[in-house]
C-alpha positions as CSV (number, residue, x, y, z in Angstrom):
1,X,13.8,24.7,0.0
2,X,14.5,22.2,-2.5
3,X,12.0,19.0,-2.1
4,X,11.9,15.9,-4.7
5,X,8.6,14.0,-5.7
6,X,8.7,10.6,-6.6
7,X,6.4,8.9,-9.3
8,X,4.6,5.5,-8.4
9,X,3.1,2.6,-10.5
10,X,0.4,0.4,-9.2
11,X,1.6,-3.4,-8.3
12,X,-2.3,-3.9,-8.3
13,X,-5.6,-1.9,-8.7
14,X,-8.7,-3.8,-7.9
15,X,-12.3,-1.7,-8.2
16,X,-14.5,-2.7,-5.4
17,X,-17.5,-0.5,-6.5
18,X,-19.0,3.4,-6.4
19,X,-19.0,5.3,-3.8
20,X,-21.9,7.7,-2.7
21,X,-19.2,10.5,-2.5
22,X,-18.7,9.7,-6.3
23,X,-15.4,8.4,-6.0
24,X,-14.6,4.6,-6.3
25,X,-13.8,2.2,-3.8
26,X,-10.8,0.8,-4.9
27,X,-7.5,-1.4,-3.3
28,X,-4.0,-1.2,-4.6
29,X,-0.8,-2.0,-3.5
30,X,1.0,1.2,-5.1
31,X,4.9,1.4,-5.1
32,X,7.1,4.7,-5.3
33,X,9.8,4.7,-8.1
34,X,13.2,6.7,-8.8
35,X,11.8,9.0,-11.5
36,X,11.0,12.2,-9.5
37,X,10.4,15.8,-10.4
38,X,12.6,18.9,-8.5
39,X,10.3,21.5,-6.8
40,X,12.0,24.4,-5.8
41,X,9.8,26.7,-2.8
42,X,10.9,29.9,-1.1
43,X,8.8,32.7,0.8
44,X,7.6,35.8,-0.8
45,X,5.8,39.0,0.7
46,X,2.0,37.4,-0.7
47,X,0.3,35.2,-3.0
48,X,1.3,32.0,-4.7
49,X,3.6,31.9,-8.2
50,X,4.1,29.1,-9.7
51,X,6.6,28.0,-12.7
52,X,7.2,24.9,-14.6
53,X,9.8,24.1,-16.7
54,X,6.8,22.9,-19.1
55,X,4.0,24.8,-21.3
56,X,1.7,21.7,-21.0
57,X,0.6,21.7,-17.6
58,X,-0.9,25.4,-16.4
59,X,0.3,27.2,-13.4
60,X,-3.0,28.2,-11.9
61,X,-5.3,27.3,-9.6
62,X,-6.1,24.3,-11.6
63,X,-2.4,23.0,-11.2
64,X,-2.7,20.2,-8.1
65,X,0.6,21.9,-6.6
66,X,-0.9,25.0,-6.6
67,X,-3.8,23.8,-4.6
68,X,-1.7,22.2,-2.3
69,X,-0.3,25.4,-1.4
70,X,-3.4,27.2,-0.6
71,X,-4.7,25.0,1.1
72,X,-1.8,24.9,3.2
73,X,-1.6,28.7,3.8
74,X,-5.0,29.0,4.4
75,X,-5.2,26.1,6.9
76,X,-2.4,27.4,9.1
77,X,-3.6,31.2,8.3
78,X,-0.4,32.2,6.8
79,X,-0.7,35.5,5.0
80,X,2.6,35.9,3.6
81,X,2.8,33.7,0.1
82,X,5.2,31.5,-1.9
83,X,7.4,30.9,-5.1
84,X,7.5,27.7,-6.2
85,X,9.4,26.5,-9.5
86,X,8.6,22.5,-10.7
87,X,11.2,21.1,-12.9
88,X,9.1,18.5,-14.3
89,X,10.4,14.9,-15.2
90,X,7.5,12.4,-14.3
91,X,6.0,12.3,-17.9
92,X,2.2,14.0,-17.7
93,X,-1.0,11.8,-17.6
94,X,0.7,9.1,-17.7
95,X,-0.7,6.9,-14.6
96,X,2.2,8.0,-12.8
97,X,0.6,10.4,-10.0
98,X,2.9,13.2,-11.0
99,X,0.5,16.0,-10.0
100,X,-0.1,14.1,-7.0
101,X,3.7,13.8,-6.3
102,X,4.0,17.8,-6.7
103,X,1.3,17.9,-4.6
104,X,2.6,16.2,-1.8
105,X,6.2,17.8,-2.2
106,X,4.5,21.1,-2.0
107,X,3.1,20.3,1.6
108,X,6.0,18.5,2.9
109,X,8.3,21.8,1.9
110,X,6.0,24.4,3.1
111,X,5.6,22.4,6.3
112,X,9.5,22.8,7.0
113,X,9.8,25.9,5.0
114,X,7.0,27.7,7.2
115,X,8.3,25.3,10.4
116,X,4.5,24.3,11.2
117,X,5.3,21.1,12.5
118,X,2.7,19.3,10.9
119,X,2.9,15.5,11.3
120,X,2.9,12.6,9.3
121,X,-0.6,11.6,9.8
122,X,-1.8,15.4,9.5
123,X,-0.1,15.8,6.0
124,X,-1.7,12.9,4.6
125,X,-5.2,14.4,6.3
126,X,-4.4,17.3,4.6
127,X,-3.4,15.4,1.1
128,X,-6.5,13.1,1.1
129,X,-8.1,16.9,0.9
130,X,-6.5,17.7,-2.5
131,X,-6.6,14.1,-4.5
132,X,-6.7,10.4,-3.9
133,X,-3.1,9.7,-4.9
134,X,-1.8,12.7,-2.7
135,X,-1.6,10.4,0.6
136,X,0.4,8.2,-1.0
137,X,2.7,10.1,-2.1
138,X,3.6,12.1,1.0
139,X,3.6,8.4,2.4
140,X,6.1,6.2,-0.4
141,X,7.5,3.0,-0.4
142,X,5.5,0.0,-0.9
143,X,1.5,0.4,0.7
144,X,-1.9,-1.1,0.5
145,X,-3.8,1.7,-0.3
146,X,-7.8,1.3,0.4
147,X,-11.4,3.6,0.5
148,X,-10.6,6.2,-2.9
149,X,-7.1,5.4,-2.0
150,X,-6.5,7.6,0.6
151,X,-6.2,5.1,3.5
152,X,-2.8,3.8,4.1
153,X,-1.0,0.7,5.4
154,X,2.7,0.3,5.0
155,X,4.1,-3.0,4.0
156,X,7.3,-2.3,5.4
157,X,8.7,-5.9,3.7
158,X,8.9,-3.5,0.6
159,X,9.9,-4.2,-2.8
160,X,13.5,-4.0,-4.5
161,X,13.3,-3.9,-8.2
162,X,14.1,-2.1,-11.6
163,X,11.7,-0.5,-13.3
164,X,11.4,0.2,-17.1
165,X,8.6,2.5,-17.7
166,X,7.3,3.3,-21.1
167,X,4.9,6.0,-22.1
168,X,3.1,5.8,-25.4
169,X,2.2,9.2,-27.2
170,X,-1.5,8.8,-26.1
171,X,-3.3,10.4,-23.8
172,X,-6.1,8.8,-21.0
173,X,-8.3,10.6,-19.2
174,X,-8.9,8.8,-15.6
175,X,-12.5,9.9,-15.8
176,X,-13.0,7.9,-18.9
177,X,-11.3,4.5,-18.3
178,X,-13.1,4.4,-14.3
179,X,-16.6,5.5,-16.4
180,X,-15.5,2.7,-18.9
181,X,-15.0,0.5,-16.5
182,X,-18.1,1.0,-14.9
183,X,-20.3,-0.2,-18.2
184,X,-18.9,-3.1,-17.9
185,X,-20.9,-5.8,-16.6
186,X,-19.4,-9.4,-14.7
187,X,-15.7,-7.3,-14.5
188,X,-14.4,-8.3,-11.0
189,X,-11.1,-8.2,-10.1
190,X,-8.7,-9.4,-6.9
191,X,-5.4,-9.5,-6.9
192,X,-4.6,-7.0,-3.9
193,X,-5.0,-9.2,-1.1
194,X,-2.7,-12.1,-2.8
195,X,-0.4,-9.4,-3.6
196,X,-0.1,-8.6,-0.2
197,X,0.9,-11.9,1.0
198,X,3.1,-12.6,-1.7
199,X,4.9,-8.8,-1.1
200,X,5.9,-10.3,2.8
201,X,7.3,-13.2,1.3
202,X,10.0,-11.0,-0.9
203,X,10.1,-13.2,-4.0
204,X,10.2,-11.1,-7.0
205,X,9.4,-13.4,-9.2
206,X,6.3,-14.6,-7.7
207,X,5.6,-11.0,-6.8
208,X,5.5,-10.5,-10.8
209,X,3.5,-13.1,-11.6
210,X,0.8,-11.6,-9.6
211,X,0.3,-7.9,-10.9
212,X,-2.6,-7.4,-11.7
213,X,-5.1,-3.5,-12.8
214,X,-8.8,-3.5,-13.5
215,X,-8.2,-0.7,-16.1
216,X,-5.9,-2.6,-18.0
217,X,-8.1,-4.5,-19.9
218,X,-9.9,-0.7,-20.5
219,X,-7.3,1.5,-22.0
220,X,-5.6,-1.3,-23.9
221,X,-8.8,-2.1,-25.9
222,X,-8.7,1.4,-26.8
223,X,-5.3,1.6,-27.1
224,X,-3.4,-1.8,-28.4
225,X,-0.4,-0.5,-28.6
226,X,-0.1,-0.8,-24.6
227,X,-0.7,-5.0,-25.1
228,X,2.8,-4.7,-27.5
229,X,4.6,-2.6,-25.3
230,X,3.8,-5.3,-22.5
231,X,4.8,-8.3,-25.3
232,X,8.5,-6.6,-26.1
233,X,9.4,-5.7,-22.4
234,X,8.3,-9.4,-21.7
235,X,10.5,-11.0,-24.2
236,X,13.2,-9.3,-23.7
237,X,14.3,-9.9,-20.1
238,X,11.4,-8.6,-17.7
239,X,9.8,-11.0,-15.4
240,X,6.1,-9.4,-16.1
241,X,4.8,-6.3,-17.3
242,X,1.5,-3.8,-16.5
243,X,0.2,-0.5,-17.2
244,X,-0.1,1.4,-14.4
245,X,-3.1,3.2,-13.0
246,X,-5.6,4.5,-15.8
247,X,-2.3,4.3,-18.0
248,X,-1.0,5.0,-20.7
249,X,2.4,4.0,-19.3
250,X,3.8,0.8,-18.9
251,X,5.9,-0.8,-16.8
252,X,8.1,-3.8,-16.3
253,X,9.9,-5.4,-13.2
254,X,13.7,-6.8,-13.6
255,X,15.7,-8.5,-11.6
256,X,18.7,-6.3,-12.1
257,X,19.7,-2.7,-14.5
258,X,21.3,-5.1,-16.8
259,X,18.2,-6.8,-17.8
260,X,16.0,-3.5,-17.5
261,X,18.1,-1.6,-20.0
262,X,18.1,-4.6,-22.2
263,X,14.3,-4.8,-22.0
264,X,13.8,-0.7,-22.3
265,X,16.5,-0.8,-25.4
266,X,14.5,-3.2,-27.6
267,X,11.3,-1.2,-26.8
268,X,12.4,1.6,-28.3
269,X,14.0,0.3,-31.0
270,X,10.6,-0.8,-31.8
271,X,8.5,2.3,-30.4
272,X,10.9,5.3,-30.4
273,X,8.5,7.5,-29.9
274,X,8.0,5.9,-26.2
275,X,9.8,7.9,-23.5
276,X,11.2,5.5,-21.6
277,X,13.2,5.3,-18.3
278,X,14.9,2.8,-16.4
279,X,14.9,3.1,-12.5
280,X,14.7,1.4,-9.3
281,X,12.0,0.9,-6.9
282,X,12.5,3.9,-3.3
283,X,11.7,2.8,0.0
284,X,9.4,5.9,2.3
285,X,13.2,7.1,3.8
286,X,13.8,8.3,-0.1
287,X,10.7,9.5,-1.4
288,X,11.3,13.2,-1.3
């Protein structure tokens, strides 16, 4: 069983407040890209094993993907165990929801692997069990995503764009921008309901000119080299640029691969040390 899980960037991310549960309430309009890791799953006699094509991430319990798949087995009472290899791709704490996108992979493979017939609607019960971002990403395309992020609404008007993504060689802890966020006092944000609107009308540009993230303005105080990633990938071609969740990456919209790659070349000829890609936007039908 060979699934693919596709990374996502956030068109907005507006905080709405604390939760009791100690989560944030929080709406975004997230969008599914075309830089996806492989996960590779077959049945053995017991247990879970996990491998990743990386020394950076651990294969334990900790490991999202691995949670996935106990939760799975143990929901459904499955005593017999699985394999599962992650060729990994989507760059690691990077705002991208990789884990999550393992995650989610991990139960949509078992699901057929183990034929349990879950639906739609179940998995994504299931996923709002193992992270915020997991629904999501069982979910792709372009979606409002509300509560801690687990309740979906497709906007099934989508959006069709290139991508350039850039990842500085910094690292963000979530935890710390949301707690960062939180000191700050007067810090109120709302761009998801425009977004929304401006998402059915399918202009691009327009749809640029309104991204908006409340963490922005968070990591790139701490981090201004995210503010001169946005500047180059502006002036050079993109119609508007944004970090994407907690960050550190950042991404630009295009109209077309010519003007993405022209955007992501000057980037790095500036920043090399970014690890950049160029892709296009996925609809739910391609998202793994």
């Amino acid at each position: 069983m060979t699934v693919e899980a596709n990374a996502k960037i956030n068109l907005t991310l507006d905080i709405l407040g604390q939760r009791e549960d100690g989560y944030h309430e929080v709406a975004m309009v997230m969008q599914s890209v075309r830089l996806f890791d492989t996960l590779r799953m077959e049945l053995v006699s017991n247990g879970i094993a996990l491998h990743l094509n990386t020394a950076a991430l651990p294969a334990d319990e900790s490991n999202l993907a691995w949670r996935a798949a106990r939760r799975f087995l143990n929901v459904h009472g499955i005593r017999s165990g699985v394999r599962i290899e992650i060729e990994k791709r989507i760059p690691i704490a990077a705002g991208l929801a990789g884990g999550s996108a393992d995650a989610a992979a991990v139960l949509r493979g078992l699901n057929e692997l183990f034929a349990t017939q879950m639906t739609a609607t179940e998995l994504i019960r299931l996923g709002a069990e193992i992270g915020s971002d997991v629904p999501f990403c069982l979910r792709g395309g372009t979606v409002l995503a509300t509560g801690r992020g687990e309740i979906l609404t497709p906007l099934s008007c989508g959006l069709h764009a290139w991508v350039v993504l850039a990842r500085p060689p910094i690292e963000v802890s979530t935890a710390w921008a949301y707690s960062t966020f939180d000191r700050l006092h007067g810090l109120e944000t709302s761009w998801t309901s425009a977004m929304v609107e401006t998402i059915k009308k399918g202009d691009l540009k327009e749809i640029a000119a309104r991204l908006g993230n409340a963490l922005e303005a968070v990591t790139l105080k701490a981090h201004p080299v995210i503010g001169d990633y946005k500047n180059i990938l502006k002036e050079n071609g993109a119609l508007a640029s944004l970090m994407s969740g907690s960050g550190p990456t950042v991404y630009a919209l295009a109209r077309d691969k010519v003007m993405a790659e022209r955007a992501a070349a000057a980037l790095s000829a500036v920043h090399p040390e970014a690890v950049v890609f160029v892709v296009p936007t996925t609809g739910p039908k391609e998202n793994g």
